[in-house]
SEPA-923203 format. One line per 4 residues: number of its first residue (from 1); their letters; for each residue x, y, z of N, C-alpha, C. Coordinates in steps of 0.2 Angstrom, whole numbers, plus 2048, in hexadecimal, padded with zeros to 3 digits. Example, Ala and Ser with C-alpha at 12.3 -4.5 7.8 and 13.67 -1.06 7.14 Angstrom:
1> AS> 842,7E4,827,83E,7EA,827,842,7F0,827 ~ 840,7F5,823,844,7FB,824,840,800,827
//
This chain:
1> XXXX> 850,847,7CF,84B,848,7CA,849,842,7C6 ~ 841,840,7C5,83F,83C,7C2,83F,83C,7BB ~ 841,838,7B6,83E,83A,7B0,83D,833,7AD ~ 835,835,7AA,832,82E,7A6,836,82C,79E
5> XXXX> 838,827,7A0,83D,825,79A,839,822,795 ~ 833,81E,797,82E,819,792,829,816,796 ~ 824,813,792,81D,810,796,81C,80F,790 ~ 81C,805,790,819,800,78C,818,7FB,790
9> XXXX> 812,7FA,78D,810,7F3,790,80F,7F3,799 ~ 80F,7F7,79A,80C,7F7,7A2,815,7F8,7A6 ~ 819,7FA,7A1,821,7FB,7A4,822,802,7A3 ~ 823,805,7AB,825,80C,7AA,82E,80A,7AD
13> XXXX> 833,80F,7AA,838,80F,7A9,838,817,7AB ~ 83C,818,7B1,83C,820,7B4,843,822,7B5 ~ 846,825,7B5,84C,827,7B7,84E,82C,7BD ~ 853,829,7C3,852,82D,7CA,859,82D,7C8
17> XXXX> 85A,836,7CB,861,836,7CC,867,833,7C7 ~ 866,832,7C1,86A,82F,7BA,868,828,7BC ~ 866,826,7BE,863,81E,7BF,85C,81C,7BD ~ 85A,816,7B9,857,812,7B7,851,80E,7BB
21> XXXX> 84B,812,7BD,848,80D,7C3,842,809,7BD ~ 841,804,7BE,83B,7FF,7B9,836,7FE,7BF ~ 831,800,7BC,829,7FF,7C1,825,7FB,7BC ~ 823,7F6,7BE,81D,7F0,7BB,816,7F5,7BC
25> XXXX> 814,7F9,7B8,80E,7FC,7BB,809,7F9,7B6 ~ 802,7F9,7BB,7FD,7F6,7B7,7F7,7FD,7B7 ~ 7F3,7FE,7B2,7EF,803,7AF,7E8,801,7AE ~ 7E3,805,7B4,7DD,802,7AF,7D7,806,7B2
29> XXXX> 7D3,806,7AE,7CE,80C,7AE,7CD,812,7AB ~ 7CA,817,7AB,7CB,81A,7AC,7C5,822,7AE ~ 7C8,829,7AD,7C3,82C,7B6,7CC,82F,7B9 ~ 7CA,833,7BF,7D0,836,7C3,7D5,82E,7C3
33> XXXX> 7DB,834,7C4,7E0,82E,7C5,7E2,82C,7CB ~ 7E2,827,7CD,7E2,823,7D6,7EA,81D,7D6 ~ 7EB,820,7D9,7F2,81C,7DA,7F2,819,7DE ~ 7F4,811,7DC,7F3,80B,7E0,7FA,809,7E2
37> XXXX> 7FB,809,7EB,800,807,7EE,7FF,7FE,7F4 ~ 804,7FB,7F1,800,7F3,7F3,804,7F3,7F8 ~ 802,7EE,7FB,806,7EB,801,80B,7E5,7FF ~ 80C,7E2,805,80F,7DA,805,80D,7D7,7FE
41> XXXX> 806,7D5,7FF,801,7D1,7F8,804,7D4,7F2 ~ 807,7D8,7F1,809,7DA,7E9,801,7DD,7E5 ~ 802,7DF,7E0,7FD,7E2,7DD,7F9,7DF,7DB ~ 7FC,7D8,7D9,7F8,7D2,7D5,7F3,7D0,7D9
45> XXXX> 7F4,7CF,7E0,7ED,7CE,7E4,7E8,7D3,7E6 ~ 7E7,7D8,7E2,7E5,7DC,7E3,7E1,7DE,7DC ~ 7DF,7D9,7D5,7DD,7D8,7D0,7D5,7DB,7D3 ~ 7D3,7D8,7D8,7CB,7D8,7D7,7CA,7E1,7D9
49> XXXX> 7CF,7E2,7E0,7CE,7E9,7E0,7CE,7EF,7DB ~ 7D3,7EE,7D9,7D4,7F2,7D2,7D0,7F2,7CD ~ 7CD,7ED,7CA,7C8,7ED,7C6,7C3,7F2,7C8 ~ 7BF,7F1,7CF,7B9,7F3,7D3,7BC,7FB,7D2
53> XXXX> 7C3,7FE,7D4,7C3,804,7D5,7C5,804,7CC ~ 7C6,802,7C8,7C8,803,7BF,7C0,807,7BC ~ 7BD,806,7C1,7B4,808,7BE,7B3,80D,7C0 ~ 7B7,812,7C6,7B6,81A,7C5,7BD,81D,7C5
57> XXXX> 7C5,819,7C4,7C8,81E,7C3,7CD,818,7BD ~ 7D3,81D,7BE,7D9,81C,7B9,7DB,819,7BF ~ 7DD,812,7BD,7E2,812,7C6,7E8,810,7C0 ~ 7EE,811,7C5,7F4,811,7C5,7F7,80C,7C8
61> XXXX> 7F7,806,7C8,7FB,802,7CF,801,7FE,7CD ~ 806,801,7CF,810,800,7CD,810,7F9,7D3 ~ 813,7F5,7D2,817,7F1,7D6,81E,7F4,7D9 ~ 821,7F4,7E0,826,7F9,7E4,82B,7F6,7E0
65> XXXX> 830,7F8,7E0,837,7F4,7DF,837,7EF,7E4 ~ 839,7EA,7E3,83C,7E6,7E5,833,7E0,7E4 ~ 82F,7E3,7E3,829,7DE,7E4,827,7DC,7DB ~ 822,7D8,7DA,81F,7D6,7D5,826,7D8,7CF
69> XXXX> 826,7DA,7C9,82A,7DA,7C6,82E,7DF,7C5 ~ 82C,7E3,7CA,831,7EB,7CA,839,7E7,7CC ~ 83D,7E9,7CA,844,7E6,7CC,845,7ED,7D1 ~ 848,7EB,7D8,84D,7F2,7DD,852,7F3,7DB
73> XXXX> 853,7FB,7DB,85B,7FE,7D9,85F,7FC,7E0 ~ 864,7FC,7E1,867,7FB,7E7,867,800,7EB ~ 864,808,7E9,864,80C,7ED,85D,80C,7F1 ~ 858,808,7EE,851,80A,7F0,851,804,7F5
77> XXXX> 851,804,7FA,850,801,802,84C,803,809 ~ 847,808,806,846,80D,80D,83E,810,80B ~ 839,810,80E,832,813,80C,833,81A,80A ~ 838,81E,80E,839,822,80B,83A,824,805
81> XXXX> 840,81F,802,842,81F,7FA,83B,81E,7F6 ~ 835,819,7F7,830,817,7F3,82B,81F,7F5 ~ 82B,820,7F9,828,827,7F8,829,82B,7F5 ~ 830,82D,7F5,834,832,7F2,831,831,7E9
85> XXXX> 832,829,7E8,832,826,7E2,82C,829,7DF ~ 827,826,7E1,81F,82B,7DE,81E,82F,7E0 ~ 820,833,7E4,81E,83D,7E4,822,83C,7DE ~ 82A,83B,7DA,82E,83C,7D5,827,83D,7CE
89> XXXX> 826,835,7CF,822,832,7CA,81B,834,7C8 ~ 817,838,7CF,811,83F,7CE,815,843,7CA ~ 81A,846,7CD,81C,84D,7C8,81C,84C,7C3 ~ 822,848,7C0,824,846,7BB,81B,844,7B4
93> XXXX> 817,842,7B6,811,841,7B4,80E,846,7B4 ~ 80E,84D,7B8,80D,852,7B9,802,850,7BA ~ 804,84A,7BF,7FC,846,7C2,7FB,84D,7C7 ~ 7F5,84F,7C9,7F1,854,7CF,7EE,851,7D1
97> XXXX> 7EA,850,7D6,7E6,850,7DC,7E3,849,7D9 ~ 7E9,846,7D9,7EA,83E,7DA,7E7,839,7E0 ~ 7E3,834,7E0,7E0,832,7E6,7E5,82D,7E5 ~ 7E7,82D,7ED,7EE,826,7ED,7EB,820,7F3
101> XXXX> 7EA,81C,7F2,7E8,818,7F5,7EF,814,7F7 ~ 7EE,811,7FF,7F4,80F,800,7F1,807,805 ~ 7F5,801,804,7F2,7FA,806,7F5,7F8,80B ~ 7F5,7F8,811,7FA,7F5,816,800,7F8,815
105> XXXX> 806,7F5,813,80A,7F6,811,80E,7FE,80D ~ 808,7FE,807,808,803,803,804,809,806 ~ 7FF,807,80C,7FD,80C,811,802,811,814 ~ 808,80E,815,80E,812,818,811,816,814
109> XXXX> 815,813,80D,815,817,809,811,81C,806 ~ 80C,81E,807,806,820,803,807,827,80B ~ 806,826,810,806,829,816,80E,82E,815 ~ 813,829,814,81A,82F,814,81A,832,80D
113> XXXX> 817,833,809,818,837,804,811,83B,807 ~ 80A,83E,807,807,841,808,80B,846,80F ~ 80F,844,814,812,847,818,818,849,817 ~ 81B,847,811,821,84E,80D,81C,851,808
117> XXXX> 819,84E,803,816,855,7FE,80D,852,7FD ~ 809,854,7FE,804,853,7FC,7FE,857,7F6 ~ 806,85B,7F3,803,860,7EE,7FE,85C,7E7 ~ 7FF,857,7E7,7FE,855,7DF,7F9,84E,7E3
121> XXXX> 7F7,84C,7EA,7F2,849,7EC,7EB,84C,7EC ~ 7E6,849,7EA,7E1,84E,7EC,7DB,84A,7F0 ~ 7DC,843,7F4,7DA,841,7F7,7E0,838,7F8 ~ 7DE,837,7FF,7E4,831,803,7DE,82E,808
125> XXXX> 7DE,826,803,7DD,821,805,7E1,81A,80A ~ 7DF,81A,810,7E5,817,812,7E2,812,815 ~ 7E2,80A,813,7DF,803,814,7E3,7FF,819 ~ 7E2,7FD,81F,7E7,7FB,824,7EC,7FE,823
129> XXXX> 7EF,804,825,7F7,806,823,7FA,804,829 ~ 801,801,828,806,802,82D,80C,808,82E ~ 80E,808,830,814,80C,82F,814,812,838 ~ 810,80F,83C,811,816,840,812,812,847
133> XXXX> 815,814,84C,816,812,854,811,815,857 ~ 80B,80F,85A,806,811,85F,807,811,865 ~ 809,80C,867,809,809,86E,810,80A,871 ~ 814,809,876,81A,808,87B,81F,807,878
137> XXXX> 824,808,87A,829,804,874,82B,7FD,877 ~ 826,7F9,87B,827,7F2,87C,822,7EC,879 ~ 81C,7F3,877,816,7F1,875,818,7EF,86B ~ 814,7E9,86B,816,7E7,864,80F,7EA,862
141> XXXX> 80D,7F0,85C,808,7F2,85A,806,7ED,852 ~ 80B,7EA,851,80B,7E7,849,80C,7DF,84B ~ 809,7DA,849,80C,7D5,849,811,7D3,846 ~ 815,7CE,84B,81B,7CB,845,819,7C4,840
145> XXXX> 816,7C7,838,815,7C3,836,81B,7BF,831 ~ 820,7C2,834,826,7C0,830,826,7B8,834 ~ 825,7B7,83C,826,7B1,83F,822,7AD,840 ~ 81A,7AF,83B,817,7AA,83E,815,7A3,838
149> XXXX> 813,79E,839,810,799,834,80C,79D,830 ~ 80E,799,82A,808,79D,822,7FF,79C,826 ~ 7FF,798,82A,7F6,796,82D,7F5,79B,832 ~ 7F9,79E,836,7F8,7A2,839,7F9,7A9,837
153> XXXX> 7FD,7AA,830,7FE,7B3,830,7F6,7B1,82A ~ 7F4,7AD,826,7EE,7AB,823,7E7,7AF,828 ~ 7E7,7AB,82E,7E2,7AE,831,7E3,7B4,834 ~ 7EA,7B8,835,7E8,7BF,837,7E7,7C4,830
157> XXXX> 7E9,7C1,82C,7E7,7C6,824,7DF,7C7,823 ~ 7DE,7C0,825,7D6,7C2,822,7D3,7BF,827 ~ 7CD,7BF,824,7C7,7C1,82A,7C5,7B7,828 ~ 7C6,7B4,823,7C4,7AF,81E,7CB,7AC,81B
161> XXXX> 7CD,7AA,81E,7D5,7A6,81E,7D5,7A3,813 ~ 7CD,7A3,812,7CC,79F,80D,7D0,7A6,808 ~ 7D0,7AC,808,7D0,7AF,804,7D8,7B1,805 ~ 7DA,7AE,807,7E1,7AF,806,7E5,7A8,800
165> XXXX> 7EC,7AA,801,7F0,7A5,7FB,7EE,79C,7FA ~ 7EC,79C,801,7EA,795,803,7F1,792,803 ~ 7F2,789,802,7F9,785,805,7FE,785,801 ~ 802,78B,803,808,78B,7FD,80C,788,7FB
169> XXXX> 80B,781,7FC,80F,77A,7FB,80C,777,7F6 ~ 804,77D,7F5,801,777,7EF,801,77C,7E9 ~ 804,782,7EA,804,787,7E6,809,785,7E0 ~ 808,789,7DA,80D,78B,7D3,813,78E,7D7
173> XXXX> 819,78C,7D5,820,78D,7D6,81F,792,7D6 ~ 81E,798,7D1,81F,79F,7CE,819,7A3,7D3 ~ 815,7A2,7D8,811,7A5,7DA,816,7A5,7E2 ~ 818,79F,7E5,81E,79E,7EB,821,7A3,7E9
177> XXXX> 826,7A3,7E4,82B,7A9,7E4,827,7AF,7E4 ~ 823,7B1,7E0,821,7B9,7E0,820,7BB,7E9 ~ 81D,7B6,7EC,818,7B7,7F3,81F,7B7,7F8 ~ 825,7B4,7F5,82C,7B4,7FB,830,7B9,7F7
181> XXXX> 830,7BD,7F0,833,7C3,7F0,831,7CA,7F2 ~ 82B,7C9,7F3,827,7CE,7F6,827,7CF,7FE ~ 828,7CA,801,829,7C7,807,82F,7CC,80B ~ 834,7C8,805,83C,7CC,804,83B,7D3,805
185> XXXX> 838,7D5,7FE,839,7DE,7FE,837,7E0,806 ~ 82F,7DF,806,82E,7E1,80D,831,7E0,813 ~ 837,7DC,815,83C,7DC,819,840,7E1,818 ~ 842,7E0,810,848,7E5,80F,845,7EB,812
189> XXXX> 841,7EE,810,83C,7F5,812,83D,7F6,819 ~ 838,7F3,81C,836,7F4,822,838,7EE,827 ~ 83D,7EC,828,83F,7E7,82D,840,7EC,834 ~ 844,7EF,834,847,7F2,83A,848,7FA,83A
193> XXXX> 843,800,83D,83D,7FC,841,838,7F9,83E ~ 835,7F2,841,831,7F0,83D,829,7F3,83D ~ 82B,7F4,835,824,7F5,834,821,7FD,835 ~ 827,801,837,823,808,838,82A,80D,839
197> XXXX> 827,812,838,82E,817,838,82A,81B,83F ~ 831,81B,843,82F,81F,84B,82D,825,84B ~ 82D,82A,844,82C,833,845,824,832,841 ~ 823,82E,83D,81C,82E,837,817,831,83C
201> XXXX> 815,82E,842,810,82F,845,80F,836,847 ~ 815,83B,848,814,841,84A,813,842,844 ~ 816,844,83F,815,847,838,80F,848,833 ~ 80C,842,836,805,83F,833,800,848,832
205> XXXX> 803,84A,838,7FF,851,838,7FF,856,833 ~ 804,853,82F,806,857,828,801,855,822 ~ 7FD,851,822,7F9,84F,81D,7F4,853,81E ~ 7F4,856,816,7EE,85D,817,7E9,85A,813
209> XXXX> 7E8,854,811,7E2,855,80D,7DD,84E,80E ~ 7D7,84F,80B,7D2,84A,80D,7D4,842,80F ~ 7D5,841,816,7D7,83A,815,7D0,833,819 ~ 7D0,82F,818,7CC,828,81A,7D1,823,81C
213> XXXX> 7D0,822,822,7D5,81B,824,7D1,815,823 ~ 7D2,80F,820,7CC,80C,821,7D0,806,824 ~ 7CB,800,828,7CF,7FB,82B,7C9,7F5,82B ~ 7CB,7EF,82B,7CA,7EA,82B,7C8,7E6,832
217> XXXX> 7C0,7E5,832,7C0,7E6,83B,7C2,7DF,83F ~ 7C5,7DA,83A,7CB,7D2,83C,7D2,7D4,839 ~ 7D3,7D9,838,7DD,7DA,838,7DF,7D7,83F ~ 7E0,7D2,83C,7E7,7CE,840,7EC,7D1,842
221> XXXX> 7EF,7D5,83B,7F6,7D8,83E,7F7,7DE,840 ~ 7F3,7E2,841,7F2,7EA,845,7EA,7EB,846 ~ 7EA,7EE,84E,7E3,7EB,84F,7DF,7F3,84B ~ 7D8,7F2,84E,7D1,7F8,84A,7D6,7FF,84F
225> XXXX> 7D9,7FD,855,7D9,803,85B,7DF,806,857 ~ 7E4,803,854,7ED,806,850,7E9,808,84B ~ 7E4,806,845,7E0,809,842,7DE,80F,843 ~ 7D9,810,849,7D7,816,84B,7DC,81B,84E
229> XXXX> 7E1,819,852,7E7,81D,852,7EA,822,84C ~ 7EB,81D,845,7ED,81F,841,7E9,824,83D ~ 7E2,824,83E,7DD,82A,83A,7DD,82F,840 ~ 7DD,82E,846,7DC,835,84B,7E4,839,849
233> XXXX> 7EB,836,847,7EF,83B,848,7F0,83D,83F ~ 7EB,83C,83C,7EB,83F,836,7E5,846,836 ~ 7E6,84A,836,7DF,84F,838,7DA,84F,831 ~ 7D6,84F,834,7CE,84D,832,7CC,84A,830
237> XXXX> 7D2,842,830,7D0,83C,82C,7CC,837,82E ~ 7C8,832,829,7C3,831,82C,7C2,82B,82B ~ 7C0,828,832,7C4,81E,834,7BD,81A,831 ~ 7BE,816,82E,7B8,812,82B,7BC,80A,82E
241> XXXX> 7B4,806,831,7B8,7FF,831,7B4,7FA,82E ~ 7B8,7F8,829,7B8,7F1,826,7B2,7ED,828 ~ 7AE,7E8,829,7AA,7E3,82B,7AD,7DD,826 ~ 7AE,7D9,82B,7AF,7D1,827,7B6,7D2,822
245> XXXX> 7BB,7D6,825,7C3,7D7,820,7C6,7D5,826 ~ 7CD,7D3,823,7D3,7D4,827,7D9,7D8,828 ~ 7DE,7D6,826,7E4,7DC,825,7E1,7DE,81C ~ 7E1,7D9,817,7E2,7DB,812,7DB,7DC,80F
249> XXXX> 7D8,7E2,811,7CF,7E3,812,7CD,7E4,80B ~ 7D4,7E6,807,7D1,7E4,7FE,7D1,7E0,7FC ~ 7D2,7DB,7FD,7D3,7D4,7F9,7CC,7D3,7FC ~ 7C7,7D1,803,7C2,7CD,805,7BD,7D4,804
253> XXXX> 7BD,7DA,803,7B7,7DF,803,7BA,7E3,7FC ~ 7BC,7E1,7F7,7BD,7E6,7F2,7B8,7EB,7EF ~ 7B2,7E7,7F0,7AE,7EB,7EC,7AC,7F2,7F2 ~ 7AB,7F0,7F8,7AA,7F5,7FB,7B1,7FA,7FE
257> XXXX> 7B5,7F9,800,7BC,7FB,7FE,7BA,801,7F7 ~ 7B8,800,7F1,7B7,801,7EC,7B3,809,7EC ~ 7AE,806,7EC,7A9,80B,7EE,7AB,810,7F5 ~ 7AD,80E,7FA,7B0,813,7FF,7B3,818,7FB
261> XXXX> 7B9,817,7F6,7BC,81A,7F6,7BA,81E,7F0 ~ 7B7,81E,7EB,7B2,820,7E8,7AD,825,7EC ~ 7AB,824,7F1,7A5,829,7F4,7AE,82E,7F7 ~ 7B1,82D,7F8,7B5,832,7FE,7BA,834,7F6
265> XX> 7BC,833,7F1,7BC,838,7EC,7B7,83E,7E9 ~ 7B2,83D,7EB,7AD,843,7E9,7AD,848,7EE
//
């Protein structure tokens, strides 16, 4: 059981199971309430998108534990646990027919909570998601950006290299750390298997309600066809592709991103 302990200053304090979880949540807009689920980039690099989508809804967008300034309880390690954690935190707010938008990263998590409850969703936006096994089990469907040079996982993020952190040797101390704590969380998450849970993709079938997969038609890290996999095993969902994005198709098309998901709420 969830329960909302306090919310000031953009800090919700929830409580799981007698335990204390802190979520850095930012608030703006407002309009239906849209739940913002970030990837890798944290929430912070998602300022422009969130604005664009602030102009027809309430968005909600928490930083996960272990990212941006949420602190991780030592129990939360598992997509499942962050899923768990926001069906709690719908309830507990007693939020309905919530549009939950989900980023790469946050597209997985967004994906395993609609296929345990999707009572209190009432539309799922899903923006390059990871989290599912497409190809062979020898086939690598996800890139390992864990291995590669910052120049080379730059160019598979985005479509425009420009639009990424740019040389992180010439960056603010405090922005290096955010970008390798985040880095961390998403290992701790999703290292092994990496990057996807082996049963998701059968279960996807459980998602009853209006869904949009959108993708980025230069994702580097999983191609437009893992994309399109992903919207045929969700039924009815409907696969839109990005022009001129890469993996992180909100940061380089936010305003269109924006509006997509504004027409597919109505």
């Amino acid at each position: 059981m969830l329960t909302l302990v306090d919310q000031d200053n953009g800090t919700v304090i929830a409580r799981v199971a007698g335990e204390d979880v802190t979520l850095d949540v930012h608030s703006a807009g407002t309009g239906p309430t849209l739940l913002l689920l970030h990837g890798v980039e944290g929430r912070e690099a998602n300022a422009t998108f969130i604005s664009a989508l602030s102009e027809r809804f309430h968005v909600l967008a928490p930083s996960h534990p272990g990212f941006g300034l949420s602190p991780r309880p030592d129990w939360c390690d598992s997509v499942e646990d962050l899923a768990y954690l926001y069906l709690e935190w719908l309830k507990k707010l007693n939020l309905r027919d919530v549009i939950v938008v989900g980023l790469q990263f946050g597209g997985w998590v967004a994906a395993e909570m609609a296929v345990r409850d999707s009572s209190r969703v009432g539309r799922l936006a899903l923006i390059d998601p990871l989290g599912i096994k497409v190809g062979g089990r020898e086939d690598r469907d996800i890139a390992d950006f864990f291995a590669m040079s910052r120049t080379e996982l730059n160019s598979r993020l985005f479509a425009d290299s420009e639009s990424g952190p740019g040389d992180l040797t010439q960056a603010p101390r405090e922005d290096v750390l955010h970008i390798a704590r985040n880095e961390e969380a998403l290992a701790l998450y999703a290292w092994e298997p990496y990057l996807h849970n082996p049963r998701l993709r059968r279960w996807l079938t459980r998602i009853d309600v209006p869904t949009i997969v959108a993708w980025g038609n230069k994702d580097g890290i999983a191609s437009v066809d893992y994309g399109r996999a992903y919207a045929e095993a969700i039924p009815n969902a409907r696969f839109e592709v990005i022009e001129d994005a890469g993996h992180q198709a909100q940061v380089e098309q936010p305003t269109i991103l924006a509006k997509l998901i504004a027409e597919h709420a109505v």
